[in-house]
DRENVO-34739 format. One line per field, with one value per residue (C-alpha): residue in one letter; residue number from 1; x, y, z. Coordinates in pm, 1 decimal. Layout:
# residues N
code: [a	...] $
pos: [NUM	...] $
u: [X	...] $
v: [Y	...] $
w: [Z	...] $
***
This chain:
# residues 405
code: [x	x	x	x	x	x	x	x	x	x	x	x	x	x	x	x	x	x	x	x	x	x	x	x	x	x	x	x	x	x	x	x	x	x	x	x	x	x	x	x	x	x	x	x	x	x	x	x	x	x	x	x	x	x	x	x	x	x	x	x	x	x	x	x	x	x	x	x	x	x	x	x	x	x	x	x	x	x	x	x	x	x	x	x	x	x	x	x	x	x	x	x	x	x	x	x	x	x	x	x	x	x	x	x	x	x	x	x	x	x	x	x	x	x	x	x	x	x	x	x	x	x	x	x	x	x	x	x	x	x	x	x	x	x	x	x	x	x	x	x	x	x	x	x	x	x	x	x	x	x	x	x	x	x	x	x	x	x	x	x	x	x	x	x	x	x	x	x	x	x	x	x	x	x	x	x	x	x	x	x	x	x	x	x	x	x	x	x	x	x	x	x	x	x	x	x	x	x	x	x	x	x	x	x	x	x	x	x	x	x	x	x	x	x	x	x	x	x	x	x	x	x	x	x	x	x	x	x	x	x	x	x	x	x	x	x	x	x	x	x	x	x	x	x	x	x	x	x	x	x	x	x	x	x	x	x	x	x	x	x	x	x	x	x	x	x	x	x	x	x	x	x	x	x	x	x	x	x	x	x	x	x	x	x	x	x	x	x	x	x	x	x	x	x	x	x	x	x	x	x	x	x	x	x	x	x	x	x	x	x	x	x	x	x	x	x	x	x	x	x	x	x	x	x	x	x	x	x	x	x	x	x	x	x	x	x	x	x	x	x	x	x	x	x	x	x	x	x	x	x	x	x	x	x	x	x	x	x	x	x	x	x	x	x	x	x	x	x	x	x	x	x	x	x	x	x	x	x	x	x	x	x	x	x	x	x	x	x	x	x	x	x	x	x	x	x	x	x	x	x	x	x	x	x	x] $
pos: [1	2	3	4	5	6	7	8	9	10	11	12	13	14	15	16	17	18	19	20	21	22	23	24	25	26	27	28	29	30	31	32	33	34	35	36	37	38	39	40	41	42	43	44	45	46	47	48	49	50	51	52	53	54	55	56	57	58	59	60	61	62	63	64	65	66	67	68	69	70	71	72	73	74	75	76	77	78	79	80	81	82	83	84	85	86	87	88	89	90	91	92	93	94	95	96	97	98	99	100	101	102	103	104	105	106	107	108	109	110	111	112	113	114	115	116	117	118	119	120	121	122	123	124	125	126	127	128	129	130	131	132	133	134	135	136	137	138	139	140	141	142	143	144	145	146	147	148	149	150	151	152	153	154	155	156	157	158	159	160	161	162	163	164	165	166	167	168	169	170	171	172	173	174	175	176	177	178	179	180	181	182	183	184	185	186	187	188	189	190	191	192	193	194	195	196	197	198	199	200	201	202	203	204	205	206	207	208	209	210	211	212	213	214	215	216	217	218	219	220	221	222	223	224	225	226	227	228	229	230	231	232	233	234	235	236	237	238	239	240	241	242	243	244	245	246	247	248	249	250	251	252	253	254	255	256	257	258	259	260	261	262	263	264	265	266	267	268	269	270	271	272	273	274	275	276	277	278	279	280	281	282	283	284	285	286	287	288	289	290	291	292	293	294	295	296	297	298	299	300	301	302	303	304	305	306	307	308	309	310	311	312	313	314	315	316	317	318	319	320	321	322	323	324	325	326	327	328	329	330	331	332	333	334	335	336	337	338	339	340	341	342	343	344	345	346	347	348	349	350	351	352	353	354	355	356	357	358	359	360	361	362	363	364	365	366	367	368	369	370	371	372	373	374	375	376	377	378	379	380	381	382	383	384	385	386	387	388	389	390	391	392	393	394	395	396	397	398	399	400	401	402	403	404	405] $
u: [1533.7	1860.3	2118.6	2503.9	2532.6	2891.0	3078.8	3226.3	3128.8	3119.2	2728.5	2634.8	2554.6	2218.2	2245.9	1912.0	1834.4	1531.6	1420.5	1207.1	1263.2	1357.1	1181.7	865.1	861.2	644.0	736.9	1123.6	1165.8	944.7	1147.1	1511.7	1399.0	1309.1	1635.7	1849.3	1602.3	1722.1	2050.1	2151.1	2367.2	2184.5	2228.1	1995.2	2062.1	1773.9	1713.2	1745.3	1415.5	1285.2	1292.6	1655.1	1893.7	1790.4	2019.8	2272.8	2152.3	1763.2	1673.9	2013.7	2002.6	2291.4	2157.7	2282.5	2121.9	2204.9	2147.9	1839.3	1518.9	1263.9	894.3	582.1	641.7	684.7	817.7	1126.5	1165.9	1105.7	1421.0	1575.3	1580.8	1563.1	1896.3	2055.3	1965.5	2053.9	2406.1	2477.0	2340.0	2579.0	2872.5	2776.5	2683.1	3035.0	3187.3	2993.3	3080.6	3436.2	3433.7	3261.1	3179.1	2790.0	2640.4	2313.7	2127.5	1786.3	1660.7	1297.1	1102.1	1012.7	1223.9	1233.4	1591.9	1737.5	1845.9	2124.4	2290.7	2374.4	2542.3	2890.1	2853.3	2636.2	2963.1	3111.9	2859.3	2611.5	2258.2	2003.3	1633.3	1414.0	1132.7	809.2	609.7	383.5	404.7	572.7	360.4	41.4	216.9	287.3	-84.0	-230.4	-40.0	6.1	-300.5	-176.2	-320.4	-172.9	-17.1	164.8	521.4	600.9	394.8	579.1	912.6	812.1	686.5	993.5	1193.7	1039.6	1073.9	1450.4	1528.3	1306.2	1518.3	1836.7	1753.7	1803.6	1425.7	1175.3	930.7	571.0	321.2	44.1	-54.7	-248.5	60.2	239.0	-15.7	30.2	442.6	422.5	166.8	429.8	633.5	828.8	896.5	576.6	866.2	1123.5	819.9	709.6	402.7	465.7	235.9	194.6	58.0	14.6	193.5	106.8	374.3	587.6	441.6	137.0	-0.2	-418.7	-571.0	-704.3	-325.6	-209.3	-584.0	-501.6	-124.5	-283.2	-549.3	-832.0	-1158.8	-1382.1	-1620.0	-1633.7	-1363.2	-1308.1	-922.4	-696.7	-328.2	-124.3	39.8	-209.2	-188.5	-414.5	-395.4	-587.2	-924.8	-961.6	-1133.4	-1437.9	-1361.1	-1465.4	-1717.7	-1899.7	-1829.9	-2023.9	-2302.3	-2366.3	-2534.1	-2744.7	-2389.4	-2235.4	-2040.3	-1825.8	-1481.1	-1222.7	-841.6	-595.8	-224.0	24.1	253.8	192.2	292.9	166.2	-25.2	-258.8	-322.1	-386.7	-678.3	-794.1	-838.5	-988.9	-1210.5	-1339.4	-1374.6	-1632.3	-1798.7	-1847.5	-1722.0	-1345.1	-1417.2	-1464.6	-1123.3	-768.2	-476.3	-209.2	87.2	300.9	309.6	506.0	335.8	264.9	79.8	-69.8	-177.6	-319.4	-491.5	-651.0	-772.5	-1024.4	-1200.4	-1543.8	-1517.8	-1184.0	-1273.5	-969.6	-1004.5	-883.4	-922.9	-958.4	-729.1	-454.9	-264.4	-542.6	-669.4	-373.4	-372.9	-371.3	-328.0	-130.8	-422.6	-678.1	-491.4	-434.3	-784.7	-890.3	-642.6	-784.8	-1160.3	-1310.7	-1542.4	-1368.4	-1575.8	-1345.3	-1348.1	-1499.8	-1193.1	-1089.0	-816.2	-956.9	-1298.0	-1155.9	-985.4	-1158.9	-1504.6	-1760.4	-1508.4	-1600.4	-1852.7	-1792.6	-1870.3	-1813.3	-1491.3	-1513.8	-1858.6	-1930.2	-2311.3	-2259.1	-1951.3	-2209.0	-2462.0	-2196.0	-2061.5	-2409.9	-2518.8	-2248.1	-2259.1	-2518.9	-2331.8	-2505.5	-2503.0	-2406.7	-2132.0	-1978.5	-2042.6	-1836.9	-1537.4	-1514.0	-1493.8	-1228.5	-1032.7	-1044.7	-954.2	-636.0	-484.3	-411.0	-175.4	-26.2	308.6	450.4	396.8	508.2	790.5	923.4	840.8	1045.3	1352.3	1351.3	1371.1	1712.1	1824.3	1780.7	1979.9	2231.5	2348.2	2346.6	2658.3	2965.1	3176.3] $
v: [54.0	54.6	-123.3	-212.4	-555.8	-631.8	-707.9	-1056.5	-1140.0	-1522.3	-1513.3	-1634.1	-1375.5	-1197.8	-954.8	-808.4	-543.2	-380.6	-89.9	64.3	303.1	47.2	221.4	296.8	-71.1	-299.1	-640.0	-603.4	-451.4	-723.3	-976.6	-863.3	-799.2	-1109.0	-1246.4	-1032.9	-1174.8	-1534.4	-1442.3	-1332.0	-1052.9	-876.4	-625.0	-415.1	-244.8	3.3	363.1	666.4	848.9	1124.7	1241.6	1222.4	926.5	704.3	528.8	303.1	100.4	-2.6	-285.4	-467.8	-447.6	-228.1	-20.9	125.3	334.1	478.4	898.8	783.5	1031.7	769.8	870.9	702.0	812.4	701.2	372.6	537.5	742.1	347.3	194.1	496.1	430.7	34.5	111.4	293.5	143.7	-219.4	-16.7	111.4	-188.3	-412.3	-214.1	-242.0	-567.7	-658.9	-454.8	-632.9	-936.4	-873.7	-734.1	-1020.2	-1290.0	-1309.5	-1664.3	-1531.4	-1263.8	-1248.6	-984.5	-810.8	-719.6	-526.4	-536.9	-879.9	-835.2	-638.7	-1017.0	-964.7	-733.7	-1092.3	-1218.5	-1146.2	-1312.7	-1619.1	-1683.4	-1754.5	-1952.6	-1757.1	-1859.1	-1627.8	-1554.1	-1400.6	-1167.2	-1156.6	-868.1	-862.0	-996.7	-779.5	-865.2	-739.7	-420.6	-340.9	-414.3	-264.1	115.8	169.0	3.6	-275.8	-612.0	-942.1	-985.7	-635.0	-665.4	-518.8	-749.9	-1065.8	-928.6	-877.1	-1218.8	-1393.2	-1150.8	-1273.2	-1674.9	-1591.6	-1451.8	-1672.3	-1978.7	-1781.4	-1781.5	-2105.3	-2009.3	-1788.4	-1679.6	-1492.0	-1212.8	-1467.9	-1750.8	-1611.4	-1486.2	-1831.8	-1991.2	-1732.8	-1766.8	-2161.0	-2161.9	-1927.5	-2276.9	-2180.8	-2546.0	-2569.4	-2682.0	-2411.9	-2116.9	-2052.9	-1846.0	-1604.7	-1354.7	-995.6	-1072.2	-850.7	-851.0	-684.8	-362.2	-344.0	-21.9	133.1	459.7	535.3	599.9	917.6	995.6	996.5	1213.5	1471.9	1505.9	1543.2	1815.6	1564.6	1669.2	1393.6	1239.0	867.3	779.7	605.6	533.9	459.2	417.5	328.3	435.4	726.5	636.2	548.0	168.9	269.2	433.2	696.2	853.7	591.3	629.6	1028.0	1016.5	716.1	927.0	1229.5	991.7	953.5	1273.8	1113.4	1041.4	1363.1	1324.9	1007.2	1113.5	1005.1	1054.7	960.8	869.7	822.8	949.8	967.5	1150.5	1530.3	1570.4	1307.7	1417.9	1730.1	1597.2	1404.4	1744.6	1918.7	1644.2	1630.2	1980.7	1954.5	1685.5	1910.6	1723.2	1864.8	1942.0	1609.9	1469.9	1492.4	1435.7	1367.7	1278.1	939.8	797.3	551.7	143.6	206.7	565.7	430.5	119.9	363.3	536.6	242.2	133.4	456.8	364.8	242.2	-0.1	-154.4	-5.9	-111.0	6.2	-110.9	-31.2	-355.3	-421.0	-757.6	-670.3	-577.1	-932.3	-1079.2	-838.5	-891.6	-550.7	-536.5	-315.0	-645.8	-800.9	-524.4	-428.0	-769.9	-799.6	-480.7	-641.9	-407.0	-547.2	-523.0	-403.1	-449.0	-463.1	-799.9	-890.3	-1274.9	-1339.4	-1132.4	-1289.9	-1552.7	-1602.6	-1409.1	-1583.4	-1486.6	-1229.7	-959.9	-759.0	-654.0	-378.3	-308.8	-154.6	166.8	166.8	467.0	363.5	12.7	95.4	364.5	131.3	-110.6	153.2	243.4	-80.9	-223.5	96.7	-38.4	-322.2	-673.1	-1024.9	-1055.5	-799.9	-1013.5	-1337.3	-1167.9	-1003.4	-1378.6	-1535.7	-1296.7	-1371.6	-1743.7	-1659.4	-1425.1	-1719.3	-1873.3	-1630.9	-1550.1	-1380.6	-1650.8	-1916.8	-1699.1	-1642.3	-1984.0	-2044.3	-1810.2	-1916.7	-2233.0	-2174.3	-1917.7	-2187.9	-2440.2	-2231.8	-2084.4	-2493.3	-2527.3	-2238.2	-2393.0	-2058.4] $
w: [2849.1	2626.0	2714.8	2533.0	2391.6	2342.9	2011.9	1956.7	2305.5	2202.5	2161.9	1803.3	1594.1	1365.2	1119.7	1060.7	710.3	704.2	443.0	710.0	1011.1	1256.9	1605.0	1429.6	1254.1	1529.6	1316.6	1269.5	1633.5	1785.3	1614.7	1671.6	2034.5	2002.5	1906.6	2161.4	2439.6	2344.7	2407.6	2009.3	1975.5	1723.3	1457.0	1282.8	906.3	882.5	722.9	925.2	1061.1	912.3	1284.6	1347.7	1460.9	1687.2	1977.6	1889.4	2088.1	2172.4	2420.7	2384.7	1989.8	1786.8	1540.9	1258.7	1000.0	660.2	590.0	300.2	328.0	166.9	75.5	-193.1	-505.9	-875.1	-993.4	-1073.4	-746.6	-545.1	-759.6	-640.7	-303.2	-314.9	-489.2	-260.0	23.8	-147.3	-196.6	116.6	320.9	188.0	271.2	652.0	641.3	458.3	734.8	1044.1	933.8	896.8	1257.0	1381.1	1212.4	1135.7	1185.7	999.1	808.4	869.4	537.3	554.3	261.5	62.4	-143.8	-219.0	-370.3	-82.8	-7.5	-274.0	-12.1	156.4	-129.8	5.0	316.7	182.0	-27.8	302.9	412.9	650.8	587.3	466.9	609.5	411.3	599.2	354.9	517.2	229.8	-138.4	-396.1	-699.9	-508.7	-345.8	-727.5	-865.5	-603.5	-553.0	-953.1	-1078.0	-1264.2	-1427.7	-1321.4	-1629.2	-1669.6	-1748.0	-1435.5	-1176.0	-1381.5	-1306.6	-979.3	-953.4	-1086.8	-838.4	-561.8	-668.2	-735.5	-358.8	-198.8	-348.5	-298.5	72.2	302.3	446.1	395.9	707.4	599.4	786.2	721.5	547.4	252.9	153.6	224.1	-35.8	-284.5	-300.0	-273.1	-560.1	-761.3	-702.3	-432.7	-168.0	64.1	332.4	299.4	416.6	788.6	914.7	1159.3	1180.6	1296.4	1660.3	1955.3	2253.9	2635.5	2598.0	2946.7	2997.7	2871.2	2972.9	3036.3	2787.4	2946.9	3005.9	2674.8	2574.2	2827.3	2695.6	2330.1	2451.9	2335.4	2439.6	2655.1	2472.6	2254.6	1981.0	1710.6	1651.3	1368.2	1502.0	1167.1	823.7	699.1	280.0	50.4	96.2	453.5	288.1	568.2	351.1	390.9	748.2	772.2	495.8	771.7	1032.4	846.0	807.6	1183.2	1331.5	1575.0	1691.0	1721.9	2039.0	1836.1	1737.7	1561.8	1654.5	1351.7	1505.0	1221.1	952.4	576.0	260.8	363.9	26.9	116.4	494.0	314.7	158.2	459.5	645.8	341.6	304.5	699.6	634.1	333.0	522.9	803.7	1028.2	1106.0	1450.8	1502.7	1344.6	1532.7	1376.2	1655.8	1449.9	1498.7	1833.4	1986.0	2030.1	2375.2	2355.6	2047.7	2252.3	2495.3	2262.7	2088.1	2450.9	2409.8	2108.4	2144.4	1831.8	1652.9	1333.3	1064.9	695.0	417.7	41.8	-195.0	-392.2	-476.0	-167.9	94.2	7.8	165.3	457.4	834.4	988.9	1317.9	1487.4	1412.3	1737.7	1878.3	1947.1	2000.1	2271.6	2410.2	2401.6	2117.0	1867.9	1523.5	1227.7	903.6	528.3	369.2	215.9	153.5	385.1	685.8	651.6	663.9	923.7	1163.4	1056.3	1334.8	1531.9	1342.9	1165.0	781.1	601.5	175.3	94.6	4.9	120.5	391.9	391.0	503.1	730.4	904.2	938.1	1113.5	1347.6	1420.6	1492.0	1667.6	1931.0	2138.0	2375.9	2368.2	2393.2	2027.3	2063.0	2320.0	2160.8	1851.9	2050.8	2238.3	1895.3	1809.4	2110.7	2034.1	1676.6	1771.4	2037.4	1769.1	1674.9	2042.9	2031.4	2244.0	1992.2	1704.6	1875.4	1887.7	1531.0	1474.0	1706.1	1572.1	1203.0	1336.6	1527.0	1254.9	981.5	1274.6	1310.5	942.0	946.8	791.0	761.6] $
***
């Protein structure tokens, strides 16, 4: 539902940047949702689909987004686009706050430094919150390959200290990455947890809806609703799939967008396996049909490569399925495992043998399976939207009373 929050209405209020497209983005929506629910009037600095424009306004936020096509690439072709973004971002933000004055700027990252586009309005004394999706040091390490002591993961490392002290606060996706930036020195006190949690959408359509509207054939699925790039190892995914014959009615639907190249090679690769009449590519989906969707899937199957940043990960769809009852088999990687302890069963990264053997052996519904998908439940409630939520209202209610402009 969209409706038209008014300008200088006498409601304090948020100024939210985000280098991401801001419908398809389920953190940075669910928190300046968030915000506008509370009675914020909120503002959102975001990049333009590659689909078009979206409405100015979405579920009582205002949106507005810069003309910048983004993709992966080189290190060269990311400062490209950081930069321009980082350019044109402050310009709007200068310009919202002159039209009404901003009590604060809440910044996501990456980039860590996209926080200097709040350097104009900190001058006048708006505090600054400082959204750490994921850590920039690892992002670097893991998509070009680099050591921990390569001159570019430093840089990035003393990046990330400087913005995080230039902000008044600093909120995190989870707290593996919470002790990684306060052991880089960074004030245990001045960082907040709140993590990528799942919440019931208003309105979800069956499952069998949305695989009727897709032209899905009946049978059993696996499902992988996300970014399709290399970080997600589908290709571990398909090459376990291959490995299951004695399971040839399972199938796996992949909902998402990626770079084209390496979709490419996913369907080449099904393809040699043997298996491409069993893989779907649907394309990107909205939360709720991809909710649906999920809600099909006989397993919650989430993979991951390894690498510095996957270690720190805690996917969105981990919830997601839990809060849809589905036992989750993931990578054995250190912060998933744990956390989710006993909810889950693991397979090797990169492994399709022992991610096979998982999916195979997890198939057949027992007393164990339940005992697991209860554990995860217990683990996840921990990590209720509700309560993340409030942690996050009351660190912007803390810095909006610390406003001296």
């Amino acid at each position: 539902m969209t409706s038209r929050p008014q300008f200088g209405d006498g409601r304090p209020s948020v100024a939210v940047v985000a280098y991401t497209e801001y419908p398809w983005d389920p953190r940075v929506r669910r928190e300046a949702e968030a915000l506008a629910e509370a009675g914020y009037v909120v503002h959102v600095i975001a990049v333009r689909p590659s689909s078009g424009p979206s409405p100015t306004h979405l579920n009582g936020v205002h949106i507005h987004e810069v003309p910048l096509a983004t993709r992966r690439g080189s290190k060269a072709r990311y400062v490209y686009q950081y930069g321009v973004f980082l350019a044109m971002s402050t310009a709007v933000l200068a310009r919202l706050h002159r039209r009404s004055a901003l009590d604060l700027v809440h910044v996501h990252s990456l980039p860590d430094f996209q926080v200097l586009a709040a350097i104009p309005v900190k001058l006048q004394g708006v505090p600054i919150l400082l959204d750490l999706h994921e850590a920039m040091p690892e992002i670097l390490a893991a998509r070009f390959r680099l050591g921990p002591h390569s001159l570019w993961v430093r840089v990035a490392s003393l990046v990330e200290a400087a913005c995080a002290r230039f902000s008044d606060h600093v909120i995190v996706a989870n707290d593996a990455i919470r002790r990684t930036i306060v052991s880089r020195g960074i004030p245990a006190g001045k960082v907040t947890t709140v993590y990528n949690a799942s919440d019931p959408a208003a309105s979800v359509p069956t499952g069998d809806q949305v695989r009727r509207e897709l032209g899905l054939p009946e049978g059993r699925y696996l499902v992988h609703a996300g970014g399709i790039n290399p970080e997600r190892d589908l290709e571990t995914l398909l090459a376990a799939l291959a490995r299951l014959p004695s399971q040839a009615d399972l199938q796996l639907v992949v909902a998402g967008e990626g770079e084209s190249a390496y979709k490419e090679g996913l369907v080449e690769l099904s393809n040699r396996l043997g298996i491409r009449d069993r893989v779907h590519f649907v394309g990107r989906m909205s939360r709720e049909r991809s909710l649906a969707l999920m809600s099909l899937a006989e397993l919650g199957v989430v993979t991951l490569e390894a690498n510095p940043l996957t270690h720190l990960a805690w996917p969105t769809r981990v919830p997601e399925f839990v809060q849809l009852g589905k036992l989750l088999i993931v990578p054995r990687l250190k912060f998933l495992r744990e956390t989710l302890g006993e909810g889950a069963r693991y397979y090797a990264p990169g492994d399709p043998d022992s991610l096979s053997r998982e999916i195979s052996a997890a198939l057949g519904r027992d007393a164990a399976r339940d005992a697991t998908v209860t554990e995860a439940e217990q683990v996840i409630r921990r990590f209720d939207w509700s309560h993340m939520r409030d942690l996050l209202l009351r660190v912007v209610r803390a810095l909006e009373g610390s406003h001296v402009g």
